[in-house]
Structure formats: structure tokens, C-alpha cells
Short mmCIF file of the C-alpha atoms (twelve columns), coordinates in Angstrom:
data_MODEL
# 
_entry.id   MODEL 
# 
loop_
_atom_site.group_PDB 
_atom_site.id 
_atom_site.type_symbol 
_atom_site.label_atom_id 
_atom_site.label_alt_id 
_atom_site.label_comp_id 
_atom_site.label_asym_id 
_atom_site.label_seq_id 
_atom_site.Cartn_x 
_atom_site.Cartn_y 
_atom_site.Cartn_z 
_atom_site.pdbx_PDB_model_num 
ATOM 1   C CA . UNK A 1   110.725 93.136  59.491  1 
ATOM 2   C CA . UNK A 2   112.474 90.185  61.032  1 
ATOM 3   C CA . UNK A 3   114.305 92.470  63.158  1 
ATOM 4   C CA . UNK A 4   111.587 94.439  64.303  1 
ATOM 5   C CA . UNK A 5   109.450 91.092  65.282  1 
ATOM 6   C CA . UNK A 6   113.078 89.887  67.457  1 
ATOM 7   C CA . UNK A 7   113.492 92.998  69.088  1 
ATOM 8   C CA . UNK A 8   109.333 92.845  70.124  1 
ATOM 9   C CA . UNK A 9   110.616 89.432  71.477  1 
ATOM 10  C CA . UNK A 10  113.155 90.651  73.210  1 
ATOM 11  C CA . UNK A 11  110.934 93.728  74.980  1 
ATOM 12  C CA . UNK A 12  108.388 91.303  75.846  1 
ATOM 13  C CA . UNK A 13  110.834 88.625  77.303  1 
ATOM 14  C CA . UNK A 14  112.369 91.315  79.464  1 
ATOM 15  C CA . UNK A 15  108.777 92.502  80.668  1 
ATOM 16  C CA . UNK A 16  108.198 89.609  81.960  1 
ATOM 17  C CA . UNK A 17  111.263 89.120  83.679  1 
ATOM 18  C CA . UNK A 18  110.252 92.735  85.422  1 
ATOM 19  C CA . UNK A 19  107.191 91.198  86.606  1 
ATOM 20  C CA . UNK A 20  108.256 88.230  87.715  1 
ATOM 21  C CA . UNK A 21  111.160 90.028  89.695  1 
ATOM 22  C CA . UNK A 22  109.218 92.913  91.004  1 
ATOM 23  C CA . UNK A 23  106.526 90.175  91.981  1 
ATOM 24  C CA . UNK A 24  108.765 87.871  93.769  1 
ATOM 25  C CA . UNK A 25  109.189 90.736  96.715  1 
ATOM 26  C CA . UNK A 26  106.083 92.392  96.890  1 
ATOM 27  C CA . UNK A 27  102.489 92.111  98.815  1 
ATOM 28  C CA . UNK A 28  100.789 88.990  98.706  1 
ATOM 29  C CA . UNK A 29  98.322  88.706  100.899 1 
ATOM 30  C CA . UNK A 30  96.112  90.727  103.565 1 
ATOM 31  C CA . UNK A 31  94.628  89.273  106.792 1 
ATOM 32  C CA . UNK A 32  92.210  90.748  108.677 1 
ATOM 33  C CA . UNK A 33  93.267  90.298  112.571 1 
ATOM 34  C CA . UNK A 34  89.431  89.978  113.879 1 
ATOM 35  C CA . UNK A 35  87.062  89.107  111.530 1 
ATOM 36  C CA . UNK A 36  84.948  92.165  112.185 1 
ATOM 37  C CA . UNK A 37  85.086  90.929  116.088 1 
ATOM 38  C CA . UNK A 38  87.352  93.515  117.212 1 
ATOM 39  C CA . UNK A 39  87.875  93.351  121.091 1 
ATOM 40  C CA . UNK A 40  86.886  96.209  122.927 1 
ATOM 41  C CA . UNK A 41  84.984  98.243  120.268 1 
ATOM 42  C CA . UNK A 42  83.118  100.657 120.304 1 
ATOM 43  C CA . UNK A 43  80.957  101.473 116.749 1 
ATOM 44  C CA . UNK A 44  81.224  105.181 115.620 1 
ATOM 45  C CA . UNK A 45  79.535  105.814 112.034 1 
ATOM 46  C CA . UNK A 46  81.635  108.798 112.201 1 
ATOM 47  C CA . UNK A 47  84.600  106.681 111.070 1 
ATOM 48  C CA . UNK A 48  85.313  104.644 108.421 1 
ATOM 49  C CA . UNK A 49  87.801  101.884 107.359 1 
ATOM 50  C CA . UNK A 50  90.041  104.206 104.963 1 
ATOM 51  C CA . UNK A 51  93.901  103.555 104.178 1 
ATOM 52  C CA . UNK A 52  95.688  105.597 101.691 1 
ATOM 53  C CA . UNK A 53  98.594  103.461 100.409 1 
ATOM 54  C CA . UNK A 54  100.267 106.101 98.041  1 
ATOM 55  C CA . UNK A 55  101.010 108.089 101.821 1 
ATOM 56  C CA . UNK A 56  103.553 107.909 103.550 1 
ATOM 57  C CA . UNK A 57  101.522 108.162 106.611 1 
ATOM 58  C CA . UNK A 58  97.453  106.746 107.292 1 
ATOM 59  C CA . UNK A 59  95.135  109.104 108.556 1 
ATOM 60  C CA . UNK A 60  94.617  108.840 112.301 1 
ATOM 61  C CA . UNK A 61  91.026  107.745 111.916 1 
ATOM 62  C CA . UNK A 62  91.647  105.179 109.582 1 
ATOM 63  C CA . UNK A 63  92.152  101.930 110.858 1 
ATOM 64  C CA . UNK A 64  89.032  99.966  112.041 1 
ATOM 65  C CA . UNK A 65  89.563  96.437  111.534 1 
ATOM 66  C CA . UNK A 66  93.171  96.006  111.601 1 
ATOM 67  C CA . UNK A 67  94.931  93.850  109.129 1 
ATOM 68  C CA . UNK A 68  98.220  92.566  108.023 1 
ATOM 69  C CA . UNK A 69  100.262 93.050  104.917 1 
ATOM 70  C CA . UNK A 70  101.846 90.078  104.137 1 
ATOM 71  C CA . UNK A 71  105.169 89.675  102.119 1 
ATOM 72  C CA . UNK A 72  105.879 86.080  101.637 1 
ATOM 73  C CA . UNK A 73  109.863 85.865  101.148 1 
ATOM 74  C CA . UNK A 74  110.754 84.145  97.518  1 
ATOM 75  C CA . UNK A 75  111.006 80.367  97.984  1 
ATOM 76  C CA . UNK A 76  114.482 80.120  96.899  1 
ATOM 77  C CA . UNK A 77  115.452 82.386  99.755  1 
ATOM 78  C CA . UNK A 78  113.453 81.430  102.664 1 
ATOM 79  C CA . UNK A 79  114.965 80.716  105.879 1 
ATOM 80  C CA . UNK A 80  112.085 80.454  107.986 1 
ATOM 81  C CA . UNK A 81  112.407 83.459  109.490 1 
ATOM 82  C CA . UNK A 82  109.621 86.564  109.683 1 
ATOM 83  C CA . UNK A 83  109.297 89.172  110.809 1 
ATOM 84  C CA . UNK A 84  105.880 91.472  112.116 1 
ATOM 85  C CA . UNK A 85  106.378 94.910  111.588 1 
ATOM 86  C CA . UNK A 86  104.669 97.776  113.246 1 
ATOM 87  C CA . UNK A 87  105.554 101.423 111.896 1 
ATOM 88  C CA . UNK A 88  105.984 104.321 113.615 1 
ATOM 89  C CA . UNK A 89  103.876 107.626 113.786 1 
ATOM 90  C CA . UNK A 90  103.707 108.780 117.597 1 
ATOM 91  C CA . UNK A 91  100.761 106.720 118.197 1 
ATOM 92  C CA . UNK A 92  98.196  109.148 115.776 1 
ATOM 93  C CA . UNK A 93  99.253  107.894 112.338 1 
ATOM 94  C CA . UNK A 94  101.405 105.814 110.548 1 
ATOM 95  C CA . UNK A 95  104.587 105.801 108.278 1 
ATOM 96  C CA . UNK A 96  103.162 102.411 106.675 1 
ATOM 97  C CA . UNK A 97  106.031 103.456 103.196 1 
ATOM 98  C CA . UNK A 98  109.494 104.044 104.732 1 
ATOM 99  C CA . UNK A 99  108.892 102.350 108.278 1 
ATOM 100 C CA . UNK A 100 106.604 99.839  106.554 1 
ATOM 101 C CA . UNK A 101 106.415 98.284  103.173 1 
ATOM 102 C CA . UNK A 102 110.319 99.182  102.332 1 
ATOM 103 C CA . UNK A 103 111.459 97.418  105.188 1 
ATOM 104 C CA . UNK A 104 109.597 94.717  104.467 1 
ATOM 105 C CA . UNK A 105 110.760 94.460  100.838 1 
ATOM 106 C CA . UNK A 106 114.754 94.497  102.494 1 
ATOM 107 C CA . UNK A 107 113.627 91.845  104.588 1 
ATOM 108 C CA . UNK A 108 112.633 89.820  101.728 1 
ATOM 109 C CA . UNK A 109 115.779 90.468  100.057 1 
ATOM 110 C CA . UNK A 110 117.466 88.533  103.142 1 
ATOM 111 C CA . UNK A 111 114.908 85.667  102.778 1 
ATOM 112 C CA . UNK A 112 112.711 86.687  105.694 1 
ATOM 113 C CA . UNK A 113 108.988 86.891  105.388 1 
ATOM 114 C CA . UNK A 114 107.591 90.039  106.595 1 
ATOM 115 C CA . UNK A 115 104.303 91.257  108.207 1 
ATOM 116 C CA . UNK A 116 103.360 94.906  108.243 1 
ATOM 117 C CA . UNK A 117 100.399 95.555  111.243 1 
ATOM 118 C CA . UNK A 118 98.041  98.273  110.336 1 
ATOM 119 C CA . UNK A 119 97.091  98.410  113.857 1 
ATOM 120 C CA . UNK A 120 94.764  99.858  115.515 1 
ATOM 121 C CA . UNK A 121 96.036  103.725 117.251 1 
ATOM 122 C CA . UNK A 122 94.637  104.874 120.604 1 
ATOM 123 C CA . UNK A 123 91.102  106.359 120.194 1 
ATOM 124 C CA . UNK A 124 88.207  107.019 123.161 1 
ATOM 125 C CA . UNK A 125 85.871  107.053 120.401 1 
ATOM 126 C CA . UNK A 126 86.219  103.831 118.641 1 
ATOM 127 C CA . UNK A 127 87.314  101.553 121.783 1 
ATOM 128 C CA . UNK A 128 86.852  100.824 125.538 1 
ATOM 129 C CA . UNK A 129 90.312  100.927 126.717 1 
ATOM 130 C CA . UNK A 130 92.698  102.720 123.982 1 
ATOM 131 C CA . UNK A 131 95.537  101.768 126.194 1 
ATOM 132 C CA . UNK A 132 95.527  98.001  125.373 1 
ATOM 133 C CA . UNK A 133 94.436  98.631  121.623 1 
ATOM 134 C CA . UNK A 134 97.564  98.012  120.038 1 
ATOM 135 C CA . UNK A 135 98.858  95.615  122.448 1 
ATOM 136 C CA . UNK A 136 95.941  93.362  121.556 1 
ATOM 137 C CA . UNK A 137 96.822  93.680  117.799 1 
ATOM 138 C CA . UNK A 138 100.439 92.707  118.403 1 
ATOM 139 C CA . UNK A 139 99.386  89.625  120.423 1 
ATOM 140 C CA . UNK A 140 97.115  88.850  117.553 1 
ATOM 141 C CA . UNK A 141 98.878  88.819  114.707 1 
ATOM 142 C CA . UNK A 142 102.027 87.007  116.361 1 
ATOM 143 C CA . UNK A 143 99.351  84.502  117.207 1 
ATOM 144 C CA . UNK A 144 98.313  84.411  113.446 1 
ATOM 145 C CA . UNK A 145 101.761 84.475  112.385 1 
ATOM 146 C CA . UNK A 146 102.527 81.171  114.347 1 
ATOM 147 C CA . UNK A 147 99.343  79.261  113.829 1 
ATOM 148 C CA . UNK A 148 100.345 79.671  109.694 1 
ATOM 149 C CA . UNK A 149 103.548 78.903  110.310 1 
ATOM 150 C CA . UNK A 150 103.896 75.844  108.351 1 
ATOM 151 C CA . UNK A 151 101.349 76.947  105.652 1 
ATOM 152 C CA . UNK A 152 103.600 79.905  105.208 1 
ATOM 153 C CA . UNK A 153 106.956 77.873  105.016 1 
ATOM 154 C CA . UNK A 154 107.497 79.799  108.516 1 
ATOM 155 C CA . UNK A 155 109.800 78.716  111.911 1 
ATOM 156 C CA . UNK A 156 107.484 79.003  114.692 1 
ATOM 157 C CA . UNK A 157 110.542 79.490  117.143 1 
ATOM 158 C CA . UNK A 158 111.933 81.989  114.469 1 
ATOM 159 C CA . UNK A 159 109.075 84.807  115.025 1 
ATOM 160 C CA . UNK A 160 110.092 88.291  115.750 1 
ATOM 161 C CA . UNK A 161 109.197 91.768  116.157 1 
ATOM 162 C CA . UNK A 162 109.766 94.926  114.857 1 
ATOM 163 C CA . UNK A 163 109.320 98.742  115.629 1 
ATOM 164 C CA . UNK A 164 110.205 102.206 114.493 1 
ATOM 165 C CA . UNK A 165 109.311 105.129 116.959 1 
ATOM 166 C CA . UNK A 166 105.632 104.600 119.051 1 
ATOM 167 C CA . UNK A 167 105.710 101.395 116.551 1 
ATOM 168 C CA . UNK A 168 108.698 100.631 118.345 1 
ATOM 169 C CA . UNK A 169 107.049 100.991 121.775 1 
ATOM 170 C CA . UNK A 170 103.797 99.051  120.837 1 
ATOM 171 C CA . UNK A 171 106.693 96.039  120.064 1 
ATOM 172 C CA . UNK A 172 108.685 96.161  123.149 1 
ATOM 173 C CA . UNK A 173 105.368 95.940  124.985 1 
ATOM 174 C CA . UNK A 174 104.401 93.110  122.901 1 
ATOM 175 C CA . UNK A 175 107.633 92.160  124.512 1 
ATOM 176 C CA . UNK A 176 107.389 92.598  127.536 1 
ATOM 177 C CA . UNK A 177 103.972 92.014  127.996 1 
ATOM 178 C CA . UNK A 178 102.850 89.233  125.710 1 
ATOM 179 C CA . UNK A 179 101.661 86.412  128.229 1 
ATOM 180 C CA . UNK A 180 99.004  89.792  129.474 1 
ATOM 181 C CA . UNK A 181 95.020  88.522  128.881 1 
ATOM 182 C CA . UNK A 182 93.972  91.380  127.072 1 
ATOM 183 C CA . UNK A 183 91.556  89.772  124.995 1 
ATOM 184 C CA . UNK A 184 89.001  87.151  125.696 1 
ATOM 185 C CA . UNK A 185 90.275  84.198  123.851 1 
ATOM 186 C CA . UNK A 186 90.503  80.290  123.501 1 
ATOM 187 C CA . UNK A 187 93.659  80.560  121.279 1 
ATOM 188 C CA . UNK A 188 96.336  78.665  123.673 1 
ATOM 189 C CA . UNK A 189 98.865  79.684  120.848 1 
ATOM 190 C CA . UNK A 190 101.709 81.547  122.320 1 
ATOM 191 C CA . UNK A 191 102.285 85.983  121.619 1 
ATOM 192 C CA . UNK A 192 105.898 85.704  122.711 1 
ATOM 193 C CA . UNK A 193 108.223 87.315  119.876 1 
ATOM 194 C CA . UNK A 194 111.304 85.015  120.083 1 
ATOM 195 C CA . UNK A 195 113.555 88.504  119.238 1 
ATOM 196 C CA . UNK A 196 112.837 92.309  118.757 1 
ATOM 197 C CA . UNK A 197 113.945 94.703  116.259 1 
ATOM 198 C CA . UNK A 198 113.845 98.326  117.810 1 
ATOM 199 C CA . UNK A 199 114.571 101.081 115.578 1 
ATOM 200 C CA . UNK A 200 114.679 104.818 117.517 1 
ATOM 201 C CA . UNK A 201 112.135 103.406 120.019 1 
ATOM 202 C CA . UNK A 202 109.658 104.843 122.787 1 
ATOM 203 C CA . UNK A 203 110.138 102.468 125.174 1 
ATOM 204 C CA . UNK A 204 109.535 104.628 128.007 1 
ATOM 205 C CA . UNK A 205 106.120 106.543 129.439 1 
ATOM 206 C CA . UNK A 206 108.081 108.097 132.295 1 
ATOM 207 C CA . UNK A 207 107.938 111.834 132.452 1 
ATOM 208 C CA . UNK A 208 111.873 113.640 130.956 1 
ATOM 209 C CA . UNK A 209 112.362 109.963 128.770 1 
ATOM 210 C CA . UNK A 210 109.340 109.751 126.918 1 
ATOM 211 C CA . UNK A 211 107.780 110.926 123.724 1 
ATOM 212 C CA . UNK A 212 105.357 113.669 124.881 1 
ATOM 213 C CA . UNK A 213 102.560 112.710 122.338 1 
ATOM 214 C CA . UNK A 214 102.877 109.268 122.102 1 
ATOM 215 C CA . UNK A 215 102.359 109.126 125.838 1 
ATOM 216 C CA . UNK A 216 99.330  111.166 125.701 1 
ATOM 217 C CA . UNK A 217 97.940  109.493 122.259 1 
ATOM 218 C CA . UNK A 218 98.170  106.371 124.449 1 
ATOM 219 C CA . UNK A 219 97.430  107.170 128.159 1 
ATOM 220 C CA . UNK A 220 95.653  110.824 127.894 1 
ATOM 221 C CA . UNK A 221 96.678  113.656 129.338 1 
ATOM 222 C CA . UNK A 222 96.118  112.200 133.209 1 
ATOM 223 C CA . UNK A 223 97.543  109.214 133.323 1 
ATOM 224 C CA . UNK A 224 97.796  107.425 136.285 1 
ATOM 225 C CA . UNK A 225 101.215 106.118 138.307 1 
ATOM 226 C CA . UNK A 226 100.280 102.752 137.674 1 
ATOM 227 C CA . UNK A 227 99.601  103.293 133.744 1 
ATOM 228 C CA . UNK A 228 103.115 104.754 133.455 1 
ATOM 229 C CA . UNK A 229 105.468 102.043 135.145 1 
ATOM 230 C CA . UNK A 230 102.967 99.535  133.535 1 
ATOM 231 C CA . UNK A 231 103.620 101.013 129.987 1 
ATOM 232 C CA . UNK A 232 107.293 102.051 130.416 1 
ATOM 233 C CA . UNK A 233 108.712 98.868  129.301 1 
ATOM 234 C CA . UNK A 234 112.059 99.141  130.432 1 
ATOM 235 C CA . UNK A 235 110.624 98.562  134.131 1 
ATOM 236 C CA . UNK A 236 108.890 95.560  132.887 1 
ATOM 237 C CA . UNK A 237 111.526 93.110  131.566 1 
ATOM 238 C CA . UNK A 238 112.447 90.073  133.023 1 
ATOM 239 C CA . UNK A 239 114.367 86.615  132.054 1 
ATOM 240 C CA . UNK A 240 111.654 85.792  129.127 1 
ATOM 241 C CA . UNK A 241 112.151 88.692  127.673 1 
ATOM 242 C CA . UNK A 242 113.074 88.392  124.052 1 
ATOM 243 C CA . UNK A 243 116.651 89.377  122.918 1 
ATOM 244 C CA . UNK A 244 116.820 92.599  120.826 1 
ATOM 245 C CA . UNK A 245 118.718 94.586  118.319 1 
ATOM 246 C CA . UNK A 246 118.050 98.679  118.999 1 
ATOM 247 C CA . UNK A 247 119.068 101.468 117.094 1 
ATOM 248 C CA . UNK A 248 119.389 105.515 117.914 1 
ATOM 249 C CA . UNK A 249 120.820 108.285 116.955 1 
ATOM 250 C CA . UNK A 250 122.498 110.888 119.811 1 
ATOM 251 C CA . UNK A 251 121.076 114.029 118.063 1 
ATOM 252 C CA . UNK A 252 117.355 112.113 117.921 1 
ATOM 253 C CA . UNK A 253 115.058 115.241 119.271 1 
ATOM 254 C CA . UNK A 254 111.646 113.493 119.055 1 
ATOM 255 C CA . UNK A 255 112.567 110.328 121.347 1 
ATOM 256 C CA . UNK A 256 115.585 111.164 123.705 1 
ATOM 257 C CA . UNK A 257 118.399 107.595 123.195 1 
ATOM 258 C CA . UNK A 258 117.776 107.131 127.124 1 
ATOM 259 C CA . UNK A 259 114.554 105.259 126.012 1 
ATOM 260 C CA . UNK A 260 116.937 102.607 124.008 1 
ATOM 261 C CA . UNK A 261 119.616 102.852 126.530 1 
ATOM 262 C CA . UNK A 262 117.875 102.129 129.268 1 
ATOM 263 C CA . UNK A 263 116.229 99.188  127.961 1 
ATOM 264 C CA . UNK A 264 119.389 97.794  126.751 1 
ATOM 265 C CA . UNK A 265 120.909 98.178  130.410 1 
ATOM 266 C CA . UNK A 266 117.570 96.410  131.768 1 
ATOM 267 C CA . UNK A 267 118.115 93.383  129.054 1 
ATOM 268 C CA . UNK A 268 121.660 93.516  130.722 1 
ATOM 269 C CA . UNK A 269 120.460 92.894  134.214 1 
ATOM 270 C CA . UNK A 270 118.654 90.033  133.206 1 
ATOM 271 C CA . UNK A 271 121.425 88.423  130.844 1 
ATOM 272 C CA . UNK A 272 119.404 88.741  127.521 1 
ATOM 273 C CA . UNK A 273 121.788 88.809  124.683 1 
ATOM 274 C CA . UNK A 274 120.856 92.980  123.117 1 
ATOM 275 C CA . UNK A 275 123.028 94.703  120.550 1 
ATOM 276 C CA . UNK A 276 122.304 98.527  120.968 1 
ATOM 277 C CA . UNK A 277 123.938 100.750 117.926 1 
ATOM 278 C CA . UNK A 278 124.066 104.548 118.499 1 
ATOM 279 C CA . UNK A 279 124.531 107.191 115.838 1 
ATOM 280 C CA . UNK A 280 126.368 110.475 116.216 1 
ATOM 281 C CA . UNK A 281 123.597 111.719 113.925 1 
ATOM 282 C CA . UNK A 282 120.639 110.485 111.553 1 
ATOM 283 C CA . UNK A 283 117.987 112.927 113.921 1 
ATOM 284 C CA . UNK A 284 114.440 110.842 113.877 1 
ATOM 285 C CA . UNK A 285 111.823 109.339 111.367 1 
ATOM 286 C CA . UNK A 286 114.738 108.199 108.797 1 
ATOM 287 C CA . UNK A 287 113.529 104.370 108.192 1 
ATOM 288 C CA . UNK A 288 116.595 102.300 105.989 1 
ATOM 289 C CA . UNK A 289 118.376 104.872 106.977 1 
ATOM 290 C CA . UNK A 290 119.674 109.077 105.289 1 
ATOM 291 C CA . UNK A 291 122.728 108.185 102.883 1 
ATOM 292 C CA . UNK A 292 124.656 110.517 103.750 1 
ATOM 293 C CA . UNK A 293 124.614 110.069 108.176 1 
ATOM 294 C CA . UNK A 294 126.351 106.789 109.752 1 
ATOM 295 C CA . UNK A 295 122.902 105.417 110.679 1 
ATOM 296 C CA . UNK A 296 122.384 104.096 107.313 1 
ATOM 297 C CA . UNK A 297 124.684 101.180 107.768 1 
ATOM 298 C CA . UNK A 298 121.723 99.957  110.452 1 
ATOM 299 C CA . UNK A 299 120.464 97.567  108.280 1 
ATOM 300 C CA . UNK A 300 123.304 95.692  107.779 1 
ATOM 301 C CA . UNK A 301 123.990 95.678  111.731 1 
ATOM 302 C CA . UNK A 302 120.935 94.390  111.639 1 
ATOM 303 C CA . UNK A 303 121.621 91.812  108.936 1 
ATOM 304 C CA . UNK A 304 124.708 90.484  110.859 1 
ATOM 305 C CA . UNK A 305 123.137 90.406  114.211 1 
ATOM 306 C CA . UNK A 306 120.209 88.516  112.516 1 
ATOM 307 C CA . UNK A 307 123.070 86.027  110.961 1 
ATOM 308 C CA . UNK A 308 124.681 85.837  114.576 1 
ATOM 309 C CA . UNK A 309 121.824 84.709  116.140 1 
ATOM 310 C CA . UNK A 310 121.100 82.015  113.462 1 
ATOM 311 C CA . UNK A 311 118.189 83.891  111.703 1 
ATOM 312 C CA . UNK A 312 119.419 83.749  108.367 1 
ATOM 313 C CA . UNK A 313 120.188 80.215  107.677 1 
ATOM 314 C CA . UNK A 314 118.025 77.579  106.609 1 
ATOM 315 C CA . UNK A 315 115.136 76.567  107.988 1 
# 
């Protein structure tokens, strides 16, 4: 009997050890970005706020009000660091699991608080101008991010952000376009990420470069010339824009690797520090990363690079 009651102990004790570990890298919070005051929109009873978390993508409908997820990294590892993430999904959904939450979780793991944006994606129906949507939720929430900082144990000159895919272009326009008034607003608190993460980005709206459909989820099917120089980013850096870290694969048939390259080349011109890593394979969509292609070691190019620039180490 005395056994029995030690080895209940001993299943209850390591329970709660689960819990505690499991808990000390997962969700913690969610923010609303507006408080119902959404810029720009436009009310549809036809949609409604739905988000299916057990998906690996959100329906394209679904996202009202957007919000963030936020992962608080565990005390004992915080550097200061965090990280805003937006995932990808061509600008008509999006891969909030493997380009979302996951990522978040690894950047927990390296003591970096993490942000996932359920933004808002491109819709005539529920907004004025569908081409600034997301670029007003990326200002936002790097606004929100900052003005927490020190509630949140957070750097405010250690503020990045990160994209995969569209996500990836709605971030380097965040980066290249952050000081833009695209809101009505007396927050004075800077948007400006202080680096990028760019994983297989759109970067580009220029016809031959781009991603067909996120181009046209954005900008419609008529864009005009001014729309597509303003939104391909690569022809809007300048000396404040942030540094970044990029990653593509050569074989990458949705986005064609000119998008990162080119950016990378325009960084160049303007002496920002940018670490581009291209893959022989890995294709599109893959997140952390496919075991068994080169592209999974990513991540910890991206954990170095982090550590080079000082991004890792205490606060």
C-alpha cells in the first residue's frame, strides 16, 4: 500500500513539473490592437470575428479586430529581446501553427519574448483602403510592444520583426515604411523595428519578382505604377532601414529568391549590416525548417546572427 501511495507521489510530482514546464513557454496573454476602433473600417454583418486555433491556417474572413498572441519568455531566460511575428499565407489566410505559435515557442527557448499578429488581410469589404490594412497593424502592435516594454521586462531598442512569405512582406514594409501616417493617432511612440527577420519573403510587387496572389490580395488586379514601387520594398530602403537576417531556398516556386536577393543588395547600398542564407532546396511554406533539406539549420543562423548582433545577452 505504501508503495502504491509513493508511486501516486511520484506521478503527481512529475505532473506538475509537466505543467509548470509546458507553461513556462506557452501563450500568456492576448491584446487586442484597437479596442474595437479599427482604422479604416468598414462594418459587414456578413463577417464575423472567428479564429480556428487547431488550423494550421485562419480562414480568410476571420480576422476583425486584430490581436496579438503574446508569449512572455521565462524570467530566468529573458534578455530583453522580442520579437513580433507576422505569419505567412499569401495575403488570404494565415499559417498562425508552423509560421506562428512554433516559432514563437523557439524564440522563447532563446529567452526572447514573442508576439504573433493576427492581422488584419486585404479585404474591399471590411475596410477603406485594404492596401494599408496590415501596415497599420504592424505599426500598431510595435507601438504596443514598446509602450509595455518595461511592464513586459522588454528592451525598447531591442524590438524586432519577423515574417514568413506575404507575412514576410507586410514586415519589410513595416520596415521600410514605419515613420508612414497611416492612422490618425496621438501616439508619438516610435513603429521602427530596430532589426527584421525575413524568412522566404515577398518583398517585391513588381511584375516577374513577385508573388502573383499576394500582389493581387493586396493591390487588386489593377494596380497602379505608383502602388507597385510604393509596395515593392526593395525600392524603398534607405539609411534607417533596420538590419535584417533573410532566408530562401533556390528551388522556392511560390516566391522567386530575387525578392530576398534584391533586398539584401539594396541593404548593401545603403551599408545596413544583412545576413542573407540561401538553400539549394527546402521549396516554400516549410516554417523551422523540413529535416531532411539544408534549410533546417535556419534557425540556428538565425540564433547566431541574433547573438552577433547582441540580441541574446542580457538585458
Amino acid at each position: 500500500m505504501e508503495s502504491v501511495l509513493k508511486l501516486k507521489r511520484v506521478g503527481i510530482l512529475m505532473f506538475l513539473m509537466l505543467m509548470v514546464f509546458g507553461s513556462s513557454f506557452s501563450q500568456s496573454k492576448v491584446i487586442e490592437l484597437w479596442n474595437g476602433k479599427v482604422p479604416g473600417a468598414i462594418h459587414n454583418d456578413k463577417f464575423k470575428q472567428i479564429v480556428d486555433t487547431t488550423a494550421s491556417w485562419v480562414d480568410k474572413h476571420s480576422i476583425i479586430n486584430p490581436y496579438l498572441d503574446v508569449y512572455l519568455a521565462p524570467k530566468e531566460k529573458s534578455n530583453g529581446t522580442a520579437v513580433v511575428i507576422c505569419p505567412g499565407g499569401a495575403y488570404v489566410g494565415m499559417a498562425v501553427k508552423h509560421e506562428g505559435s512554433q516559432v514563437a515557442k523557439w524564440l522563447n527557448s532563446l529567452g526572447v519574448t514573442a508576439f504573433v499578429l493576427k492581422y488584419r488581410l486585404p479585404d474591399d469589404s471590411i475596410m477603406k483602403n485594404k492596401t494599408v490594412a496590415p501596415l497599420q497593424d504592424g505599426q500598431r502592435a510595435i507601438r504596443i510592444v514598446r509602450s509595455h516594454a518595461k511592464e513586459w521586462g522588454i528592451n525598447p531598442q531591442k524590438i524586432g520583426i519577423m515574417g514568413f512569405s506575404a507575412g514576410g512582406h507586410m514586415a519589410s514594409t513595416l520596415s521600410t515604411h514605419y515613420n508612414e501616417k497611416v492612422y490618425e493617432s496621438d501616439d508619438l511612440t516610435s513603429a521602427r523595428p530596430d532589426f527584421s527577420l525575413l524568412i522566404y519573403p515577398v518583398i517585391s510587387m513588381e511584375k516577374g519578382i513577385t508573388h502573383w496572389g499576394s500582389r493581387v490580395n493586396l493591390l487588386g488586379d489593377n494596380p497602379t505604377p505608383e502602388q507597385v514601387k510604393h509596395f515593392s520594398n526593395e525600392l524603398q530602403v534607405n539609411s534607417e532601414t533596420p538590419p535584417a537576417f533573410m532566408v530562401h531556398s533556390l528551388d522556392d516556386g511560390a516566391v522567386p529568391v530575387q525578392n530576398s536577393i534584391n533586398y539584401a543588395l539594396a541593404l548593401q547600398k545603403f551599408k545596413i549590416p544583412c545576413e542573407l542564407h540561401l538553400y539549394q532546396t527546402g521549396g516554400h511554406g516549410y516554417g523551422m525548417g523540413n529535416s531532411t533539406n539544408t534549410e533546417s539549420t535556419w534557425t540556428e543562423a538565425c540564433r547566431k546572427w541574433l547573438e552577433m548582433k547582441g540580441l541574446l545577452l542580457s538585458k
